[in-house]
C-alpha positions as CSV (number, residue, x, y, z in Angstrom):
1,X,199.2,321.7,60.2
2,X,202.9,320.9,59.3
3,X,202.8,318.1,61.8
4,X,199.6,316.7,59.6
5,X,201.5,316.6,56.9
6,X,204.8,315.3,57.7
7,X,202.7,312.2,59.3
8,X,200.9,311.9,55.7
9,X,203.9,312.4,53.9
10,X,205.8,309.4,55.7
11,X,202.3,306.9,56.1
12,X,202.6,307.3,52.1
13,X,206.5,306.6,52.3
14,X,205.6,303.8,55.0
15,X,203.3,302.0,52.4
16,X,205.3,302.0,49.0
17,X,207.9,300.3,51.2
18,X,206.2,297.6,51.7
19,X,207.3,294.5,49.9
20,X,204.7,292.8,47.3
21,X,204.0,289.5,49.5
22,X,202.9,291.2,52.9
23,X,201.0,294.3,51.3
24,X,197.6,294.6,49.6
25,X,198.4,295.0,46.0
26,X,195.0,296.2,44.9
27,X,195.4,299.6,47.2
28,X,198.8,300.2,45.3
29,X,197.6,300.5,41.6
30,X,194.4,298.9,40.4
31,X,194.1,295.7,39.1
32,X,196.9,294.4,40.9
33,X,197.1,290.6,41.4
34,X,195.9,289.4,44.8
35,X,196.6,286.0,46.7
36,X,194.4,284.1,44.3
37,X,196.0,285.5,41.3
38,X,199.7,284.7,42.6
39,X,198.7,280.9,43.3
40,X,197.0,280.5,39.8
41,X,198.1,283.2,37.6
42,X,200.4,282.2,34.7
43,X,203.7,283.9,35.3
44,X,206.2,284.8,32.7
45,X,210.1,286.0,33.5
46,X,211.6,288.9,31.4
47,X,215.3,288.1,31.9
48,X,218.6,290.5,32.0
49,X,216.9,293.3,30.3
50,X,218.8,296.2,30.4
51,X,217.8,300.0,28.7
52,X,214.7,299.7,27.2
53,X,210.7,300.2,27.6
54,X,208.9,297.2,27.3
55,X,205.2,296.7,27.1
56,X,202.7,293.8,28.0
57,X,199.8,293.3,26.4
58,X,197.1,291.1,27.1
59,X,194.3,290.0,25.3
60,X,191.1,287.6,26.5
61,X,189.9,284.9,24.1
62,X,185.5,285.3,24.5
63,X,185.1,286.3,27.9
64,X,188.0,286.2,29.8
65,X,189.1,289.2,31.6
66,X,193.1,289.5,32.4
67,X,195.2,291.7,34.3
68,X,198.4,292.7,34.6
69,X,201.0,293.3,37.6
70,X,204.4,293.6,36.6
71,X,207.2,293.1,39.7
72,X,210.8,293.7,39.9
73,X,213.9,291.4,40.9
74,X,212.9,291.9,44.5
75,X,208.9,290.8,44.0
76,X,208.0,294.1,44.8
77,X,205.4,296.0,42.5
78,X,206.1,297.9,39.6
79,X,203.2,298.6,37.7
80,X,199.5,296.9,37.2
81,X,197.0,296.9,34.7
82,X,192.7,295.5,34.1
83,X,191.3,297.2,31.3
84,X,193.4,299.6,29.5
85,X,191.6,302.1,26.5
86,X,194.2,302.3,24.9
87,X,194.8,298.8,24.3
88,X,190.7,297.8,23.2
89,X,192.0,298.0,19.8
90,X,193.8,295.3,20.1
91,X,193.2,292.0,17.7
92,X,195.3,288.9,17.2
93,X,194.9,286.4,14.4
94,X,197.0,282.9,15.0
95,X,196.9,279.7,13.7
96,X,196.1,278.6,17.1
97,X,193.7,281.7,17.8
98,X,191.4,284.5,17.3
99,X,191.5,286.8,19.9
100,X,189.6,290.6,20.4
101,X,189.2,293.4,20.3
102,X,188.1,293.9,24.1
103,X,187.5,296.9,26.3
104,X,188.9,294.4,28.9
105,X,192.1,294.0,27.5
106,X,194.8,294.7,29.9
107,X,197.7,296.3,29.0
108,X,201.4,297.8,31.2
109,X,204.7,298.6,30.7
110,X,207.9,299.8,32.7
111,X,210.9,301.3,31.4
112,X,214.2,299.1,32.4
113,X,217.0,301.9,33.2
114,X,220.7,301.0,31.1
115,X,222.8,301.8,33.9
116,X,222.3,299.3,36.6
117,X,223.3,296.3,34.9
118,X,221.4,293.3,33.8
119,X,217.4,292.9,35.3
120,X,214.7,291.0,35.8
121,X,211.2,291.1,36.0
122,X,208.2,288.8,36.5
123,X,204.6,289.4,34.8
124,X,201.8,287.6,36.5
125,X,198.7,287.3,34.5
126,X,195.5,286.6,36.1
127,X,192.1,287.3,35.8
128,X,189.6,289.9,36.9
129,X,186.8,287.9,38.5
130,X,188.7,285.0,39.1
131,X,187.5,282.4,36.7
132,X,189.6,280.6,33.7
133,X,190.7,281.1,30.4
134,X,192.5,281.7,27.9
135,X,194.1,284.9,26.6
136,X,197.3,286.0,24.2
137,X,200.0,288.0,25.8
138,X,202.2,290.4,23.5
139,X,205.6,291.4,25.2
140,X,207.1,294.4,22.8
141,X,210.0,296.8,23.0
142,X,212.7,294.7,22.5
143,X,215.1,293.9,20.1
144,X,218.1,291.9,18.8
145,X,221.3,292.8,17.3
146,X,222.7,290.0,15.5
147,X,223.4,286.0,15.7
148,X,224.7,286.0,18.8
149,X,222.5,287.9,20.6
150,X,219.4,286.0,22.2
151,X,216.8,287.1,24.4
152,X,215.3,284.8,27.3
153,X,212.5,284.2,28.9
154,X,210.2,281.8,31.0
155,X,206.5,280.6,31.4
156,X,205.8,279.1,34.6
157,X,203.0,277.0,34.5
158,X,200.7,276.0,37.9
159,X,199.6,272.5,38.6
160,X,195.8,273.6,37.6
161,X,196.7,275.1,34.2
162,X,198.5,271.4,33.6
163,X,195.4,269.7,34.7
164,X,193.0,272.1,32.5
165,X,195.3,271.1,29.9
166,X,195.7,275.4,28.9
167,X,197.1,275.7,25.6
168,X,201.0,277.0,24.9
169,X,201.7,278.7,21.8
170,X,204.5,280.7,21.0
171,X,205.3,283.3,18.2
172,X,208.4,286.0,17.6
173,X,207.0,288.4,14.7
174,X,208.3,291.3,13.1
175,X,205.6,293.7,12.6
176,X,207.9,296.3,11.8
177,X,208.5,294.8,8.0
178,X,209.9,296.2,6.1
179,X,211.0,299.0,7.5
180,X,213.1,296.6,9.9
181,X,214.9,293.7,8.8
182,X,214.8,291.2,11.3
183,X,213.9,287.6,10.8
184,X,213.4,286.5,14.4
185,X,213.8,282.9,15.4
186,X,212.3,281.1,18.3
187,X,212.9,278.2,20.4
188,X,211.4,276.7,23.7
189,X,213.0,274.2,26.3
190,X,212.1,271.7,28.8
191,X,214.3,270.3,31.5
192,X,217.4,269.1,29.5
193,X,216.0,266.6,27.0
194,X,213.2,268.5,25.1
195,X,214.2,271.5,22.8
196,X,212.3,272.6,19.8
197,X,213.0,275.8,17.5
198,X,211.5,277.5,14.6
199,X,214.0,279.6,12.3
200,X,211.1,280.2,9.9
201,X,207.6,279.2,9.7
202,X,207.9,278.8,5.9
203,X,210.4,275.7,5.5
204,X,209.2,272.7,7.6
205,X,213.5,271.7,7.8
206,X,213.9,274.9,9.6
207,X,210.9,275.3,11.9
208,X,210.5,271.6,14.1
209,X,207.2,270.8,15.4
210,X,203.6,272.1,14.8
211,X,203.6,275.0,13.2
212,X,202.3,276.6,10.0
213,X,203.3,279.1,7.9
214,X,202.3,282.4,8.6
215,X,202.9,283.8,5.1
216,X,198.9,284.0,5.3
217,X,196.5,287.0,5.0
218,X,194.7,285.2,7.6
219,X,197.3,285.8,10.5
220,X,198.0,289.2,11.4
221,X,197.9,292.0,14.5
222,X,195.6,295.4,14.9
223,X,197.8,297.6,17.0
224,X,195.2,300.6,16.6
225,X,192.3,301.0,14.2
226,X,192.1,298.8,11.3
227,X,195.0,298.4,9.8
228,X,196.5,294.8,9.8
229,X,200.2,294.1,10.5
230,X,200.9,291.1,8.4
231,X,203.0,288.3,9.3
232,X,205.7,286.9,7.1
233,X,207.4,283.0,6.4
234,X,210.1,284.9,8.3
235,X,208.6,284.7,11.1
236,X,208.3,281.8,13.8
237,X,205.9,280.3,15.6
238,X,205.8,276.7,17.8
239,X,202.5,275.5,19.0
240,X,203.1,273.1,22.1
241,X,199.8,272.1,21.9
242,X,198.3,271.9,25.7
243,X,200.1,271.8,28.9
244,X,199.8,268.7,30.7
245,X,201.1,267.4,34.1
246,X,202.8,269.5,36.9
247,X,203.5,273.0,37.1
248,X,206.9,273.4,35.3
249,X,209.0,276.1,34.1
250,X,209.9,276.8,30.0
251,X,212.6,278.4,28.6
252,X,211.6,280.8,25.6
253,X,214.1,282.1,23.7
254,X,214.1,285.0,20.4
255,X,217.2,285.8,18.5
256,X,218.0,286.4,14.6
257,X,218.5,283.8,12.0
258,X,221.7,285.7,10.9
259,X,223.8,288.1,11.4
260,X,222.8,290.9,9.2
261,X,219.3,290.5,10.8
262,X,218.5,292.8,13.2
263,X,216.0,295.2,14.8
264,X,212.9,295.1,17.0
265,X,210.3,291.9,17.2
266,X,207.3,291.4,19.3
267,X,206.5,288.1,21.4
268,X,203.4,286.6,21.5
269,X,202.3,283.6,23.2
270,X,198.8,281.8,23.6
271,X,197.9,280.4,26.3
272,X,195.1,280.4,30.0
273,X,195.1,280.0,33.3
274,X,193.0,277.5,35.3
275,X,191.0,278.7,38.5
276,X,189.6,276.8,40.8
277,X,185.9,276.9,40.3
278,X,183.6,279.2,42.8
279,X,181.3,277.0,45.6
């Protein structure tokens, strides 16, 4: 019998060793992303995060079903995520979109330990029955201290969600008013000749691009039941409008229009993924 169960014990060892690319994700945690998911999932890059929990939400606009897999610097898996109850709450209001509440909204986190320096991570988001649309991801748990401090990220977009044209939105909120102070800014880069930012979404000189202001009762976020978390002309928001081209990588970066201004924020985006359609 002790023989049984040492074999057991190192099979299990034997298979969460196995790296992300050569295993089968979906017998690690369910909802993983499979081979379809990591060709045409939209991928976004949490970068040098370092002691804190963070937590991914996402939403589907109409139909569309996401999920979730978090991975680590080494593209192995950390955690994954299809429908999560806790998360069917969950309702956005944007100037670019209306989005839930869902019982298939997905929803994972991790917590990043503070004492092995500065990490990254990669969130693929793909879709449940392998078909396109469009969703809103909420990364929250972070927060900035300060000017100087700036958080950064990336979307990497596929060839087919620059053919279907998905749409890329992008808003840092404060949902915490006003029991935190913080006005977030944010700003989003191509290559090295395209750069927009939005310090707030109330002065058109400080906020370039599309964008509105979201001192509105119509833009807000249910977290849980039906209480509204309003946004403010503090916060910022830059609408892209719809991908186009090659797959290409953005920068997306969240810090604090001044120095006294600090504390958490959450990060939304709007935008989809493009499947290729079933024969």
């Amino acid at each position: 019998m002790r023989k049984v169960l040492v074999l057991a014990l190192l099979a299990i060892l034997a298979l969460s060793a196995v790296p992300f690319v050569s295993a089968s994700p979906a017998a690690q945690f369910a909802g993983c992303a499979d081979e379809v998911d990591e060709e045409y999932g939209a991928r976004f890059r949490l970068l040098s995060l370092n002691g804190l929990d963070f937590q991914i939400t996402a939403v589907g606009v109409d139909d569309f079903d996401p999920t979730i897999t978090i991975l680590d610097a080494d593209g192995e898996v950390v955690t994954c995520n299809n429908d999560a109850d806790g998360a069917a709450e969950v309702s956005v209001s944007l100037p670019s979109i209306m989005a839930g509440p869902s019982e298939t909204t997905a929803r994972a986190g991790t917590n990043v330990p503070g004492d092995e320096g500065r990490l990254d991570y990669e969130v693929i988001v793909g879709s449940n029955d392998g078909t396109s649309g469009e969703f809103v991801l909420m990364y929250s748990g972070a927060e900035v201290f300060g000017a100087d401090n700036i958080d950064q990220f990336q979307l990497v977009s596929t060839d087919a969600m620059g053919e279907a044209e998905v749409p890329f939105a992008v808003y840092a909120v404060n949902l915490q008013r006003p029991d935190q102070a913080l006005d977030p800014t944010v700003s989003v880069t191509f290559g090295e000749d395209f750069q927009q930012t939005c310090f707030k979404s109330s002065a058109a000189s400080l906020c370039e691009g599309d964008h509105e202001d979201l001192r509105n009762d119509d833009y807000y976020v249910v977290l849980e039941g039906e209480e509204q978390l309003q946004m403010f002309g503090d916060d910022a928001m830059l609408n892209l409008g719809g991908l186009g081209g090659e797959g290409a990588e953005f920068g997306i970066a969240v810090g604090s229009y001044n120095a006294n201004s600090f504390g958490p924020y959450t990060l939304i985006i709007h935008t989809g993924v493009s499947y290729p359609e079933a024969e």
